[in-house]
C-alpha positions in Angstrom: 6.3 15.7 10.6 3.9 14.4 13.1 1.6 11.4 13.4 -1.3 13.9 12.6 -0.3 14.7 9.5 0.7 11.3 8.4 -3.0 10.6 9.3 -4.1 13.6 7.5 -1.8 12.3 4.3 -3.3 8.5 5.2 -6.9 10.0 5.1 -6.6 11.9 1.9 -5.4 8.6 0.1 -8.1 6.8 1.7 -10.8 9.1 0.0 -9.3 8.6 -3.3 -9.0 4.8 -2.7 -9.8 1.9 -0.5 -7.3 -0.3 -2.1 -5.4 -2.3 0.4 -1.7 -2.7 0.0 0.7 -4.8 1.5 4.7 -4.3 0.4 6.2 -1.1 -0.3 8.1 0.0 -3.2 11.1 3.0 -2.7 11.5 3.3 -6.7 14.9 4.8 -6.5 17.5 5.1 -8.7 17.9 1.8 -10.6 14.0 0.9 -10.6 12.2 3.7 -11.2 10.9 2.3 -14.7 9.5 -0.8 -12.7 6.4 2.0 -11.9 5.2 1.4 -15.5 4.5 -2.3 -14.7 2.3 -1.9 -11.7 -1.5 -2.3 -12.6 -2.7 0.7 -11.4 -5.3 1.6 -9.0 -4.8 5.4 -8.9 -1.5 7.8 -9.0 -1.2 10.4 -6.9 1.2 13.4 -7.3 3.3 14.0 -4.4 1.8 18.0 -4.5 -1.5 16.8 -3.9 -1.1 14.6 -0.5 -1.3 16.9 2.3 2.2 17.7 3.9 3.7 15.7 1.3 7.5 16.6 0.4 8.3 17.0 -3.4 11.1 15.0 -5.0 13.9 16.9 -6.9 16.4 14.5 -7.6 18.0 14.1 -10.9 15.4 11.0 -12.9 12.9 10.7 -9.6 9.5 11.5 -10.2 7.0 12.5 -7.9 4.1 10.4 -7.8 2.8 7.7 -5.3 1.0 4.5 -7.3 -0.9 2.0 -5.8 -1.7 -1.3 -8.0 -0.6 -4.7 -8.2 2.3 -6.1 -9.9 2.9 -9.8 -10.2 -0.1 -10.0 -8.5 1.2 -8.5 -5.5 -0.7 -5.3 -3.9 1.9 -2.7 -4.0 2.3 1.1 -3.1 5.2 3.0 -4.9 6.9 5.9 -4.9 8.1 6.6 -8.1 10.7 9.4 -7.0 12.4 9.4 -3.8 13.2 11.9 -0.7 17.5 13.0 0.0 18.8 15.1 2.8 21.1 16.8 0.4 17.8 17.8 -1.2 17.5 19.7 1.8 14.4 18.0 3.3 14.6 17.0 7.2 15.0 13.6 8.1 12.0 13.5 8.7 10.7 14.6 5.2 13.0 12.0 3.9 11.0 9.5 5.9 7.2 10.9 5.4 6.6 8.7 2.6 7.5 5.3 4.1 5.7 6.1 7.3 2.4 7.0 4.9 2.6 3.6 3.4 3.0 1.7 6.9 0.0 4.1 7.6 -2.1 2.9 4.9 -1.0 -0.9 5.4 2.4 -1.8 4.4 4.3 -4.3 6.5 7.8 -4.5 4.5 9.5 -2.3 2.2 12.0 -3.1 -0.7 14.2 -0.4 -1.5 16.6 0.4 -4.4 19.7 2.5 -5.2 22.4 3.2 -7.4 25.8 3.3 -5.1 29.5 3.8 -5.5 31.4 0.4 -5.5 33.8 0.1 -3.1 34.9 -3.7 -3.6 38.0 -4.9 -6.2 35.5 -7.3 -7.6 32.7 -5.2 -8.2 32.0 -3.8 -11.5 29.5 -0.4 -12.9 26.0 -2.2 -13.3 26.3 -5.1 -10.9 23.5 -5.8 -8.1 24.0 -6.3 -5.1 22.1 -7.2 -1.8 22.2 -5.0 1.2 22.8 -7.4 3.9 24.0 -4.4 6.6 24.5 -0.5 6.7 26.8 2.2 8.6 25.1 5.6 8.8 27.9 8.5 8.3 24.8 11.1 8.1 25.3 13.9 10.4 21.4 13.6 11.4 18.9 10.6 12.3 14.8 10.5 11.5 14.1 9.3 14.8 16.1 12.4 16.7 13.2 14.3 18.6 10.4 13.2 20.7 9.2 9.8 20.3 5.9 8.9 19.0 5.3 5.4 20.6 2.2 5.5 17.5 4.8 4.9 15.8 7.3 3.0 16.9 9.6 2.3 20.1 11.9 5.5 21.3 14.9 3.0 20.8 14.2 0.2 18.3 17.0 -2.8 17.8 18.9 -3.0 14.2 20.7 -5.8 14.7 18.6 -7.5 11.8 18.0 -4.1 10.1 17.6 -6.5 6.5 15.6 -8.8 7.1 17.3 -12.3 6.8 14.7 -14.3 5.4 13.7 -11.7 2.6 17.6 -12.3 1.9 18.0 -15.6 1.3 14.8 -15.1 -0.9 16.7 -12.5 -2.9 19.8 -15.1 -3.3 17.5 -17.9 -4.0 15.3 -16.4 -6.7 19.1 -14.7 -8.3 20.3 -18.4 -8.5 17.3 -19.0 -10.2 16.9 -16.8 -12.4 20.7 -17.0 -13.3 21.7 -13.4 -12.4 25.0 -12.9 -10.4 24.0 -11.3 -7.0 26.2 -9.7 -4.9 26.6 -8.7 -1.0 27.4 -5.6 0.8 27.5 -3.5 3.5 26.3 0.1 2.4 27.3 3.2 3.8 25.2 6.4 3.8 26.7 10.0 3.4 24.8 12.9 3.1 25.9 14.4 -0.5 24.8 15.8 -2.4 28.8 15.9 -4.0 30.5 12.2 -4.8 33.5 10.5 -2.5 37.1 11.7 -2.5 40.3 9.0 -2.9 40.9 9.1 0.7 37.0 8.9 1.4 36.8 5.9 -0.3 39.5 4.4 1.4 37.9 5.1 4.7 34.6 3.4 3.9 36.5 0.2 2.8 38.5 0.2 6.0 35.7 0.1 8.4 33.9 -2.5 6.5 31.4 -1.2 3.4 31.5 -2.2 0.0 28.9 0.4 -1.0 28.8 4.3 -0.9 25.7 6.3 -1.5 23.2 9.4 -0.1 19.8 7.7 0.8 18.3 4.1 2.3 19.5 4.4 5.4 17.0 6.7 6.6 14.1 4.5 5.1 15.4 1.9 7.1 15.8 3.2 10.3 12.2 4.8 9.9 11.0 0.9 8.6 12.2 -1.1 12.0 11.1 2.4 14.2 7.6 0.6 12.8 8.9 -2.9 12.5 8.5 -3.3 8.8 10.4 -6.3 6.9 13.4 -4.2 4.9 14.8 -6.1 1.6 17.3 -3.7 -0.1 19.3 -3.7 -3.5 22.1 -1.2 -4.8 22.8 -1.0 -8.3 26.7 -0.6 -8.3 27.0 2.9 -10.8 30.5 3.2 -10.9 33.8 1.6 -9.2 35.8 3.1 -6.5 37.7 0.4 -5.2 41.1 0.1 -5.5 41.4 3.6 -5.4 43.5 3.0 -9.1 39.9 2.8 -10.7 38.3 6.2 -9.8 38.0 8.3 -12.7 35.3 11.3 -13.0 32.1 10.4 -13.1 28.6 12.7 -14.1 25.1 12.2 -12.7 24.2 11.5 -16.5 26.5 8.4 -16.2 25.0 7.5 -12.9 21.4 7.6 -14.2 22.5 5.4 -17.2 24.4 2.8 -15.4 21.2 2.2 -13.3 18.4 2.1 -16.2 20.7 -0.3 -17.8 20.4 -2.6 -15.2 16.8 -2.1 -14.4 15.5 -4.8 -16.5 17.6 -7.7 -14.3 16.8 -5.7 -11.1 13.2 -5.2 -11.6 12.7 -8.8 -12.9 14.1 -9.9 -9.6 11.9 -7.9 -7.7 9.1 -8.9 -9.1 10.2 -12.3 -8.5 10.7 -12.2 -5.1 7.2 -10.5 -4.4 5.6 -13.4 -6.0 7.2 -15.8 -3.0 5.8 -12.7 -0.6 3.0 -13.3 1.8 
């Protein structure tokens, strides 16, 4: 994907809309309901952006939204991008770089995740405070587009720490247990064996899951604020605790904890500049 057609993609919106935006929302598995609540400006299909990649993903739509919610001008994706899909990394990334394009300076991303922690349980939250990228492939592999960001850009404060303690402060708030994690990206589209699992806790994560990773990356390439949330779908930590698990099961963990996740959100965007 090239920085011409994210322009032509930018340019298309722009036609249908003049609405100026400021966060972005990757409605992911475990928020993807939060799209009803956002006063709409317009909708777009994914089909209908030029070079836009379509979402196939098991309870991910396909549609880009642009509104307010809480009061805060937000664009949406109400469906997300995988590389097990079989999109490029790039694809994966198109839409994020759009909504930079058309104004977006920090993304908040969800995701339902394997737990990988003995005190995690199926449906708890957690904050992303770090990742480590097991994906055999990177968005930012190819020529540089200085457009768009730096040929090597610094992670060290991939999630942004301020957005954090926001997160914690408003969870405190609001009563809702909160927890921390470092999440590790594979590239699926099948789940973690035993012995995976017991890799991914030895070198440090506490999450396992297919997506967000690239997002991120793409979002500091083009220094965007990242703030990131996993909905924890089912446990994998001691390795005692693993049983089968469906993609039915998955998708119902997470829209069972939408309502706490989403009202979170929302509550942190009201605190966003």
């Amino acid at each position: 994907m090239t920085y011409e057609q994210l322009s032509e993609a930018r340019d298309y919106v722009r036609r249908e809309t003049d609405f100026e935006v400021r966060t972005a929302l990757i409605l992911g598995t475990g928020l993807s309901d939060l799209a009803r609540e956002i006063e709409e400006e317009i909708r777009l299909p994914f089909g209908k952006i030029p070079h836009f990649p379509t979402a196939t993903a098991p309870g991910h739509k396909s549609e880009l939204i642009l509104g307010r919610l809480n009061g805060h001008p937000v664009i949406a994706t109400a469906g997300r991008l995988h590389y097990y899909e079989g999109h490029s990394m790039q694809e994966v990334v198109f839409p994020l770089r759009l909504m930079h394009l058309l104004g977006a300076e920090t993304v908040i991303l969800s995701n339902a995740a394997g737990g990988v922690h003995e005190k995690f349980n199926a449906g708890d939250l957690v904050l992303i405070t770090d990742h480590i990228n097991l994906m055999p492939d990177n968005p930012l592999r190819g020529p540089n587009d200085e457009r768009l960001g730096p040929r090597f850009p610094d992670m060290s404060d991939a999630y942004d720490p301020r957005l954090q303690q926001l997160a914690r402060d408003k969870a405190q708030w609001m009563g809702l247990t909160l927890r921390e994690g470092v999440y590790v990206a594979l590239p699926g589209p099948n789940l973690e064996t035993p012995a995976e699992y017991e890799m991914i806790h030895r070198i440090g994560g506490q999450l396992a899951g297919m997506s967000t990773v690239p997002e991120v990356i793409a979002a500091r390439h083009m220094g965007m604020k990242v703030l990131a949330f996993s909905v924890v779908a089912n446990v994998c930590y001691p390795l005692s605790r693993i049983r089968p698990v469906s993609v039915e099961e998955v998708i119902a963990v997470a829209q069972a904890a939408e309502p706490k996740l989403g009202a979170l959100v929302k509550s942190c965007l009201s605190e966003m500049a």
